[in-house]
C-alpha positions as CSV (number, residue, x, y, z in Angstrom):
1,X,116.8,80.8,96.3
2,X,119.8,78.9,95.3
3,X,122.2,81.0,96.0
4,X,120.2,82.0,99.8
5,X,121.2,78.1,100.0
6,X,124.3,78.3,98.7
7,X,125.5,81.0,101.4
8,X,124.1,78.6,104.6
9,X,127.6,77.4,105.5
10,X,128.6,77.9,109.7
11,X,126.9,80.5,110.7
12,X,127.7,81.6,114.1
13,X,124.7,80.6,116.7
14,X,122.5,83.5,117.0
15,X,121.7,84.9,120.5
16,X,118.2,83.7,121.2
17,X,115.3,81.7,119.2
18,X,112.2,81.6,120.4
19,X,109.6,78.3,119.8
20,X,105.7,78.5,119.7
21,X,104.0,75.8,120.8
22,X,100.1,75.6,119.9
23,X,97.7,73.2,121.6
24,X,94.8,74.1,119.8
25,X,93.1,71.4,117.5
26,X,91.4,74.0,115.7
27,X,92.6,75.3,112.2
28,X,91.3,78.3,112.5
29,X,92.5,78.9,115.7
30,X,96.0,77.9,114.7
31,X,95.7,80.2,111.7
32,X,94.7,82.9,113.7
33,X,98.3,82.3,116.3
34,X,100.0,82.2,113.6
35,X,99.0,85.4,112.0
36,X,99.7,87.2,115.4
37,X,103.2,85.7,115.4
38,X,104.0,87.6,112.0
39,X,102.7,90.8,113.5
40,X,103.5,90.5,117.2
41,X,106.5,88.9,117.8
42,X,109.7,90.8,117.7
43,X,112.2,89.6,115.9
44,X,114.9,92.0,116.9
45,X,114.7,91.3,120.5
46,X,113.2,87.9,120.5
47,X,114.7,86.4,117.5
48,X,113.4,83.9,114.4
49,X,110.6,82.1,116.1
50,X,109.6,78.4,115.2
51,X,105.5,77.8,115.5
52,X,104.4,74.2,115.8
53,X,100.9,72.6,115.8
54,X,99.0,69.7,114.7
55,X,95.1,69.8,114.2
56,X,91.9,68.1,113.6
57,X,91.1,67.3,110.0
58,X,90.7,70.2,107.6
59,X,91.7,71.3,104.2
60,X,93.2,74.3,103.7
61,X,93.4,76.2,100.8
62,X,95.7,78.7,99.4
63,X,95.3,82.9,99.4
64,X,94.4,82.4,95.2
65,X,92.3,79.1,95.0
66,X,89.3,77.6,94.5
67,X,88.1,75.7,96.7
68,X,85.1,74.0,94.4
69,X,88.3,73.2,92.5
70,X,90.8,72.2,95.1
71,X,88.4,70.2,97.5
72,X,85.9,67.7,97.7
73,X,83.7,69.9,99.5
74,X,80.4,67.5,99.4
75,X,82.6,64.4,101.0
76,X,84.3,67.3,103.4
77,X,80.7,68.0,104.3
78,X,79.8,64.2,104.6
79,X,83.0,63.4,107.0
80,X,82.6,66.7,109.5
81,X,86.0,68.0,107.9
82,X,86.6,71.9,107.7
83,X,87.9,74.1,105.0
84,X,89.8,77.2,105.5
85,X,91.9,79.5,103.5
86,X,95.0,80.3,104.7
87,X,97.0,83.8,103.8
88,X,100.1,82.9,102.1
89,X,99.4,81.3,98.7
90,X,100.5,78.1,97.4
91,X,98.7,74.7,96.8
92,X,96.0,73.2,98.9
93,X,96.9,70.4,101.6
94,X,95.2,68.0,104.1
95,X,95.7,68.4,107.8
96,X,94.9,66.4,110.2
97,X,96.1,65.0,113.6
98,X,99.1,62.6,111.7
99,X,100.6,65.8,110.3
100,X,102.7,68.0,112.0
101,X,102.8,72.0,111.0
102,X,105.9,73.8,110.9
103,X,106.4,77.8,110.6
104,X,109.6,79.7,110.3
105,X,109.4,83.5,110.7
106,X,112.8,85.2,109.9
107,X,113.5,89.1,108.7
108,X,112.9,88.8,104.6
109,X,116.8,89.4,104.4
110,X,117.1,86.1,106.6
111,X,114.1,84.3,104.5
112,X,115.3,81.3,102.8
113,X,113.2,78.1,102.1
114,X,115.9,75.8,100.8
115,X,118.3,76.5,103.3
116,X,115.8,75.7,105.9
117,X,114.0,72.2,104.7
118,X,117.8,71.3,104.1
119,X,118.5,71.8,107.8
120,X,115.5,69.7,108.6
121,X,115.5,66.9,106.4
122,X,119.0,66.6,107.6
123,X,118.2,66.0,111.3
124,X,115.2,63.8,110.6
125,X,117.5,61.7,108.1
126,X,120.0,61.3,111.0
127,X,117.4,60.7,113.3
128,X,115.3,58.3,112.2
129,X,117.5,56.7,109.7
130,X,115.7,57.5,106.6
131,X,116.5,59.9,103.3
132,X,114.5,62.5,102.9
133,X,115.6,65.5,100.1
134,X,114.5,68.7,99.0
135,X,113.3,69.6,95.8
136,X,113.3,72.4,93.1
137,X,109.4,73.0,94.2
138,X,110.5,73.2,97.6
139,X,109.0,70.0,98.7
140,X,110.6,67.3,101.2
141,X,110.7,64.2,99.1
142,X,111.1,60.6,101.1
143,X,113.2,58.0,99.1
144,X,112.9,55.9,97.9
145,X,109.7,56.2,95.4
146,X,109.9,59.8,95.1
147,X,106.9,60.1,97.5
148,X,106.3,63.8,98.4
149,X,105.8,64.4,102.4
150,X,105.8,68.0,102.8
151,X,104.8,70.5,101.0
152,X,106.2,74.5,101.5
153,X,104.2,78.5,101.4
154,X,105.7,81.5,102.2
155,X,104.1,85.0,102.7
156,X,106.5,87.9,102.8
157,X,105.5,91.4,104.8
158,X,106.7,94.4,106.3
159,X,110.3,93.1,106.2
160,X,109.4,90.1,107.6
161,X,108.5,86.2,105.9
162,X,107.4,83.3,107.3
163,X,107.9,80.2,105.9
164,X,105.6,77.3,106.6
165,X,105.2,73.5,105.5
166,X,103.5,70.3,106.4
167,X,105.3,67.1,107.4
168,X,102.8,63.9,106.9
169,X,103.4,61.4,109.6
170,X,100.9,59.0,109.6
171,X,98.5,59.9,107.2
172,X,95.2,57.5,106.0
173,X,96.3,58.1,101.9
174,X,92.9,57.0,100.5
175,X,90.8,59.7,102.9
176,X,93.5,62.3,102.3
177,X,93.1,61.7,98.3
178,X,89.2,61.6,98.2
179,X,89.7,65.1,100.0
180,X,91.4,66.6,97.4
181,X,89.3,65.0,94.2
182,X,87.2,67.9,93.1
183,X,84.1,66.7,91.5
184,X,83.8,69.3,89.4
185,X,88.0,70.0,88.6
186,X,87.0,69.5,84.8
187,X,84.6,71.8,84.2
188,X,85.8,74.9,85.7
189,X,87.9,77.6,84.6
190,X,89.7,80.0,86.4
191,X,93.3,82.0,86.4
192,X,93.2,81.3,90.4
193,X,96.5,79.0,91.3
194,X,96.3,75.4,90.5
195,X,97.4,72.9,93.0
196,X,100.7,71.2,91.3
197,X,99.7,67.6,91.9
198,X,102.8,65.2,93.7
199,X,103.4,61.9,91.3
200,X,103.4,60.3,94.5
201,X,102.6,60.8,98.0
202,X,103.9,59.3,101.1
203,X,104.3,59.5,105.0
204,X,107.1,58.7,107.4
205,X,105.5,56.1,109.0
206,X,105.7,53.9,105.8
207,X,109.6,53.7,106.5
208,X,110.0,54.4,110.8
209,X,106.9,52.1,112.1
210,X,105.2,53.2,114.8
211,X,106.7,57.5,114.6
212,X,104.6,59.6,115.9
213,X,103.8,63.5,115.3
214,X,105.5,64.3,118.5
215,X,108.9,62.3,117.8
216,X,109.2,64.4,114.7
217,X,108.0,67.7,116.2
218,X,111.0,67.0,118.9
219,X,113.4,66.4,116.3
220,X,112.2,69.6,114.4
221,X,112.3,71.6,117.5
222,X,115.8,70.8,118.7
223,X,116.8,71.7,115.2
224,X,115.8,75.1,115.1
225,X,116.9,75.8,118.8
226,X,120.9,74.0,118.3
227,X,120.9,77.6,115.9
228,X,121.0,79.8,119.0
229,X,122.7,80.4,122.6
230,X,119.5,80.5,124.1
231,X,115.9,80.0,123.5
232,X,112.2,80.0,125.4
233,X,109.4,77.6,124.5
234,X,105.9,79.5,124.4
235,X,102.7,77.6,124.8
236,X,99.5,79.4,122.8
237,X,97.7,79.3,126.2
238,X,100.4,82.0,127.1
239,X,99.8,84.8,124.2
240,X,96.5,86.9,124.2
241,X,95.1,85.5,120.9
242,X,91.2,85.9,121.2
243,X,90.4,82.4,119.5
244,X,86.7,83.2,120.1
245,X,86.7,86.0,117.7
246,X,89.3,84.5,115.5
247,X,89.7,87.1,113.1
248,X,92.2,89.3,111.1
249,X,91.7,92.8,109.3
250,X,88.4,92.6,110.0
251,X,87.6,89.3,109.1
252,X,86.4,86.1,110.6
253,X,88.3,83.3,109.8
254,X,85.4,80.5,110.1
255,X,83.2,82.5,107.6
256,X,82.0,82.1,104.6
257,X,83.0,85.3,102.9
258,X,86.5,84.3,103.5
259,X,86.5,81.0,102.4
260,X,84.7,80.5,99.7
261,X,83.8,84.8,99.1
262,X,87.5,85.2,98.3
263,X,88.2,82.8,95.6
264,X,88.7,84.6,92.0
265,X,86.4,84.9,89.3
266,X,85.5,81.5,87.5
267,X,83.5,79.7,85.2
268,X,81.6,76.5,86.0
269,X,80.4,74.4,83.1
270,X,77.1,72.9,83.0
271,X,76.7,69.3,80.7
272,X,74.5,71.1,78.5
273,X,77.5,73.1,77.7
274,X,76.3,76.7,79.2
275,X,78.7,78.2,82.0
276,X,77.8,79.8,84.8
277,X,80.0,82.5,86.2
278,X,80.8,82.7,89.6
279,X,82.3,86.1,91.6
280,X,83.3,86.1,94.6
281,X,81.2,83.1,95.5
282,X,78.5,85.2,93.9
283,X,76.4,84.0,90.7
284,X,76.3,86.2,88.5
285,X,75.2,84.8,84.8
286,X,74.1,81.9,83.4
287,X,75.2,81.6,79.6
288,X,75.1,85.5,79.3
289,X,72.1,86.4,81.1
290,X,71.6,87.2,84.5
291,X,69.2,85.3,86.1
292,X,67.0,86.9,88.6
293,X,66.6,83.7,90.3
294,X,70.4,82.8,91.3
295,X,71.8,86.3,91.9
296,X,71.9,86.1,95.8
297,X,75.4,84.7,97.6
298,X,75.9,80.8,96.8
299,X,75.0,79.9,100.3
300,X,72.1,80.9,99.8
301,X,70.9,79.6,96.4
302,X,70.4,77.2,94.3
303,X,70.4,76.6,90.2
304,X,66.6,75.7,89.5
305,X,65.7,73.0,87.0
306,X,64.1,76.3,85.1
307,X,67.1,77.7,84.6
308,X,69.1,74.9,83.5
309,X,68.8,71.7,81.7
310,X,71.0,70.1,84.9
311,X,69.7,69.9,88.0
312,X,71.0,70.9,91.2
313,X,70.5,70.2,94.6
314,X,67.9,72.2,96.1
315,X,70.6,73.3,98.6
316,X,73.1,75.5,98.0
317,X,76.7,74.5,96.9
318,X,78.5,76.0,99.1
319,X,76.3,76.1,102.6
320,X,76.3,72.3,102.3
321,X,77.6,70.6,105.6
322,X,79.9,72.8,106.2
323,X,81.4,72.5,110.0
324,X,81.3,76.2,110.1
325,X,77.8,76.6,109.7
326,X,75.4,76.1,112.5
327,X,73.2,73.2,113.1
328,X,70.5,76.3,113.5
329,X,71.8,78.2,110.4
330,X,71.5,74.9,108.3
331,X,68.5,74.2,108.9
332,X,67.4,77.3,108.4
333,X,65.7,78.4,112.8
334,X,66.7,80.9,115.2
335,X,69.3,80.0,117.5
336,X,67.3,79.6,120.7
337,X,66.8,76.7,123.5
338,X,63.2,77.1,123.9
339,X,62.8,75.8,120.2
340,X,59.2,75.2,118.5
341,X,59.6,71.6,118.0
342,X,56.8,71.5,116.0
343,X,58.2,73.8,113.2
344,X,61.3,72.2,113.7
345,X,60.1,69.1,112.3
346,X,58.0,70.4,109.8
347,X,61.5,72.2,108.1
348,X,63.3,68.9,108.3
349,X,60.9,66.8,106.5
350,X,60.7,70.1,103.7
351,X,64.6,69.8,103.3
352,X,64.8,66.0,103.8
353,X,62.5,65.9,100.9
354,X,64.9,68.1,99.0
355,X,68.3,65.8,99.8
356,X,66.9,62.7,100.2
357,X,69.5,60.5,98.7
358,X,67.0,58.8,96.5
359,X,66.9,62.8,94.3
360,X,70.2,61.8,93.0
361,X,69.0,59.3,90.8
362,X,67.6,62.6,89.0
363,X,71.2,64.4,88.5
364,X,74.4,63.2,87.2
365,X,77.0,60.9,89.2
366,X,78.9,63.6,90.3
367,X,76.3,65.1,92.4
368,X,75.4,61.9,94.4
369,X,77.9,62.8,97.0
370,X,76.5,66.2,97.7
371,X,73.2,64.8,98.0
372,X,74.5,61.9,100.8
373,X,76.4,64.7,102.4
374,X,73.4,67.0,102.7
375,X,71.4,64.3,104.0
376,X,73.7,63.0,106.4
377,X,74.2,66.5,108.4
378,X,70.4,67.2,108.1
379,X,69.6,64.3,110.3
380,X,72.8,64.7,112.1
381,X,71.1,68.8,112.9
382,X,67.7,67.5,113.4
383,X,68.5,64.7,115.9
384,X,70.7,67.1,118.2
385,X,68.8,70.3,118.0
386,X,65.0,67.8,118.6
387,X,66.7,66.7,121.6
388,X,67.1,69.1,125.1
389,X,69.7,67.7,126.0
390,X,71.7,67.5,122.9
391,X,70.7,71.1,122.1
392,X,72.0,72.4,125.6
393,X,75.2,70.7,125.3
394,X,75.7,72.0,121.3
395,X,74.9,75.7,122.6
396,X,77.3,75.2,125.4
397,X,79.8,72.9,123.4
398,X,79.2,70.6,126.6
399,X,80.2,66.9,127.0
400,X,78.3,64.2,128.7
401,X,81.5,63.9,130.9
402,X,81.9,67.1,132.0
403,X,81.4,67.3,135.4
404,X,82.5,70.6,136.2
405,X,79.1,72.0,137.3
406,X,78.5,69.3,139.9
407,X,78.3,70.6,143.0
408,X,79.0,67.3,145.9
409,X,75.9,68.7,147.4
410,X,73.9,67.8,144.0
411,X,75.2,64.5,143.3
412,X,74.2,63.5,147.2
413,X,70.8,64.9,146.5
414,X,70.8,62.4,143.0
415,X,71.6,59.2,144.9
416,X,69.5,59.6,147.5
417,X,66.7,60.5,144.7
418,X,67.8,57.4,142.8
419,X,67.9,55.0,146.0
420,X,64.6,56.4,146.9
421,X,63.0,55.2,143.4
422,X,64.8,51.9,143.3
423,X,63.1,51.7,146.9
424,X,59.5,51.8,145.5
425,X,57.9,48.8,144.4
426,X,54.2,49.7,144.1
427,X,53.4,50.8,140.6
428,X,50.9,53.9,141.7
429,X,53.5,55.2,143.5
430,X,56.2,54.8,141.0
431,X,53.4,57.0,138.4
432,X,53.2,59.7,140.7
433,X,56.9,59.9,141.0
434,X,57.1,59.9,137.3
435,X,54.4,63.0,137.1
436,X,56.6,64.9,139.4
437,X,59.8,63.8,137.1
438,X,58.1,65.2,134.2
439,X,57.3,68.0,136.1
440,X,60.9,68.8,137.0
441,X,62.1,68.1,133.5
442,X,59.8,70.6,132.3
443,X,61.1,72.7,134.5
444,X,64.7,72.8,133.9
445,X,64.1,73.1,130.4
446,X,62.4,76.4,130.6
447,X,65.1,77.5,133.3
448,X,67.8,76.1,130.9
449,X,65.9,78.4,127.9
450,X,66.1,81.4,130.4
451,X,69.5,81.1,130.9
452,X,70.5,80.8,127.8
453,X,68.6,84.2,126.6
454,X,70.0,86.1,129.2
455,X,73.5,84.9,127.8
456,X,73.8,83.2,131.3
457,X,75.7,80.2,130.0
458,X,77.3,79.1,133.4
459,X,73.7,79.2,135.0
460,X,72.9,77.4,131.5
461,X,75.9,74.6,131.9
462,X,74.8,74.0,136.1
463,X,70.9,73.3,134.4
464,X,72.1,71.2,131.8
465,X,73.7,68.9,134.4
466,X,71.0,68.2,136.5
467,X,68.7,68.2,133.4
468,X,70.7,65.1,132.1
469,X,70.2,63.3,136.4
470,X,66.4,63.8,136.0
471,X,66.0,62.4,132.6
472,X,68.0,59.5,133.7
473,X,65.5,58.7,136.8
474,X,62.7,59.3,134.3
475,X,64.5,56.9,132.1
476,X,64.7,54.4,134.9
477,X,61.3,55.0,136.5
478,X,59.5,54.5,132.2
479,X,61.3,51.5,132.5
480,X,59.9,50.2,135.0
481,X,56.7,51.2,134.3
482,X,57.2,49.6,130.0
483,X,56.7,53.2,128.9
484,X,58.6,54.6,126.5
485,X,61.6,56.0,127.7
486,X,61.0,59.5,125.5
């Protein structure tokens, strides 16, 4: 890679560059636009190509990691944050919105890592007055301190490489530590890549107050495009990447086969001093014998007291809280509106029994967190799926503001409803307009649970709002009345 350096004196400015621009807040989504930029843009006619994006917390792994080593997936579960696996290799590193993403694609011939952080770290030293250099490892490294700020990957295919790193902003350093803190780092074994960990770790914003992800992503972008005559800005809304389906040979990029299924064989150590071997995210033997109990997928099992001197949580270690899995899913129900709130119940006080955080004075220290982290999403689940409204807007990924299926005719028919209530000031008359309330409540619920199993989620999103204006007047009306407004 030296020499690749070495050779970057003035090169003549190339004919045209083109820059990606992602919106998306989504890791997996970005993931996703970047794959299709490896395999769908055309270098020949179209040039290198520079993708940028910056997203919601999330760790992300490399192709040849573990996660249970790499992550502290019980406080990821606690905090709402995802995990994904990315597909070049490499160490693990935090995202979040304080970090920008940066990803070069060049032919292979062209592919050359020092050469471009060098060109970087150059404009961002003249820009914002600081010193920021390379290393050996292919890190930026901000002086002075020696603090690391970005970290490098590359994947090479097809005659083509990308090269991508992360440049930390403005970064909470405690949170993005406690991320990375495995609680189980010393007692596994594995051949899968170890993260290199920095000797320090820093952000811009310690030395340039106040920078922000876009300042640096402007500097970044006129530095790739001063390389070339010409170039075109494309924003992800512009290239046909199905981010529903989010997927690549086959495979979903939210899933848990991919995950946590692809990490390499390894061996997790109990206290007693028996391992337990793990395949593919699969248990397969504790201290040399397979045990009939625990040889389903992770997600779906747990280490019995029976079988082990140390007790686990009676959820499994993987399905925990993760984002990707479904309130529904997690708690174990079949994803429909017209849910059996009876049953529901009953199955949240059977696994709030199980995680409860007062079971963790039973197991050792380390396992406290996934018990609190179990707990939290449980009632966290429980509280949006018991509620109608709550559920409708999860199942529609809705938001109380959203007022996009508010027809001007509707809201006139609400305040003339609602100035027709405030207008009543007998008591009988005010119960008979709560009967009829609770009568059209009940009604839009099993119109919403129609809609929603005839896949009609338009229909579904229209209900939901005047759902949410009729509980409101029932609200009001209980109120009034010193009933309870549920």
């Amino acid at each position: 890679m030296a020499s690749c350096a070495a050779s970057a004196s003035k090169a003549a400015l190339s004919r045209l560059g083109t820059v990606y621009v992602s919106k998306n807040r989504s890791i997996f989504a970005n993931l996703a636009f970047e794959e299709w930029v490896f395999h769908q843009h055309n270098l020949e006619e179209n040039g290198d190509a520079l993708l940028v994006w910056s997203n919601d917390p999330a760790v992300v792994v490399g192709r040849h990691q573990n996660p249970w080593l790499e992550a502290n997936i019980p406080f990821l579960d606690a905090n709402g944050i995802a995990l994904a696996r990315r597909r070049s290799g490499g160490g693990t590193v935090y995202h979040d919105r304080g970090n920008l993403n940066v990803s070069l694609l060049t032919s292979q011939k062209q592919h050359c890592r020092p050469r471009n952080l060098r060109r970087f770290a150059e404009s961002l030293n003249r820009h914002f007055g600081v010193k920021i250099v390379p290393n050996e490892r292919d890190d930026m490294i901000l002086q002075p301190g020696d603090r690391k700020i970005s970290g490098t990957a590359a994947r090479k295919a097809h005659g083509r490489a990308y090269h991508h790193f992360t440049m930390l902003v403005d970064v909470d350093l405690p949170f993005l530590k406690k991320t990375l803190k495995s609680p189980w780092a010393d007692r596994i074994e594995t051949n899968a890549t170890r993260s290199v960990p920095a000797k320090a770790v820093g952000y811009l914003g310690q030395e340039v107050v106040g920078v922000t992800v876009e300042e640096v992503q402007s500097v970044v972008l006129d530095t790739f495009r001063s390389s070339f005559e010409k170039s075109v800005v494309i924003e992800s809304s512009q290239v046909p990447v199905d981010y529903e389906k989010l997927t690549w040979d086959n495979v979903d990029l939210r899933e848990w086969k991919w995950n946590f299924g692809k990490t390499p064989k390894f061996t997790i150590r109990l206290k007693d001093g028996r391992c337990t071997k793990v395949e593919q995210g699969v248990i397969a033997e504790v201290d040399g014998s397979v045990e009939a109990d625990i040889t389903t997928r992770c997600e779906d099992c747990s280490l019995s007291p029976s079988s082990t001197s140390e007790a686990w949580p009676p959820v499994p270690l993987v399905q925990s809280a993760s984002p990707t899995i479904s309130h529904f899913e997690y708690l174990g129900v079949e994803e429909r509106y017209d849910i059996d709130s009876g049953a529901l119940k009953r199955r949240f006080l059977e696994l709030q029994n199980q995680v409860h955080p007062d079971k963790a004075s039973a197991v050792s220290e380390d396992k406290k967190q996934l018990f609190e982290g179990h707990s939290s999403r449980l009632n966290s689940a429980y509280k949006i799926l018991a509620d109608p409204v709550l559920r409708a807007e999860y199942m529609l990924n809705a938001k109380e503001d959203d007022k996009s299926a508010e027809s001007p005719e509707f809201l006139m028919e609400m305040l003339e409803k609602g100035e027709e209530i405030e207008h009543i000031s007998s008591d009988k008359k005010l119960e008979v307009t709560r009967t009829q309330l609770l009568e059209d409540v009940e009604r839009l619920k099993t119109e919403m649970a129609d809609h929603f199993s005839k896949a009609k989620t338009d229909e579904a999103a229209a209900t939901l709002v005047r759902l949410r204006y009729y509980l409101r007047l029932l609200s009001n009306v209980n109120s009034r009345l010193g009933f309870d407004s549920k």
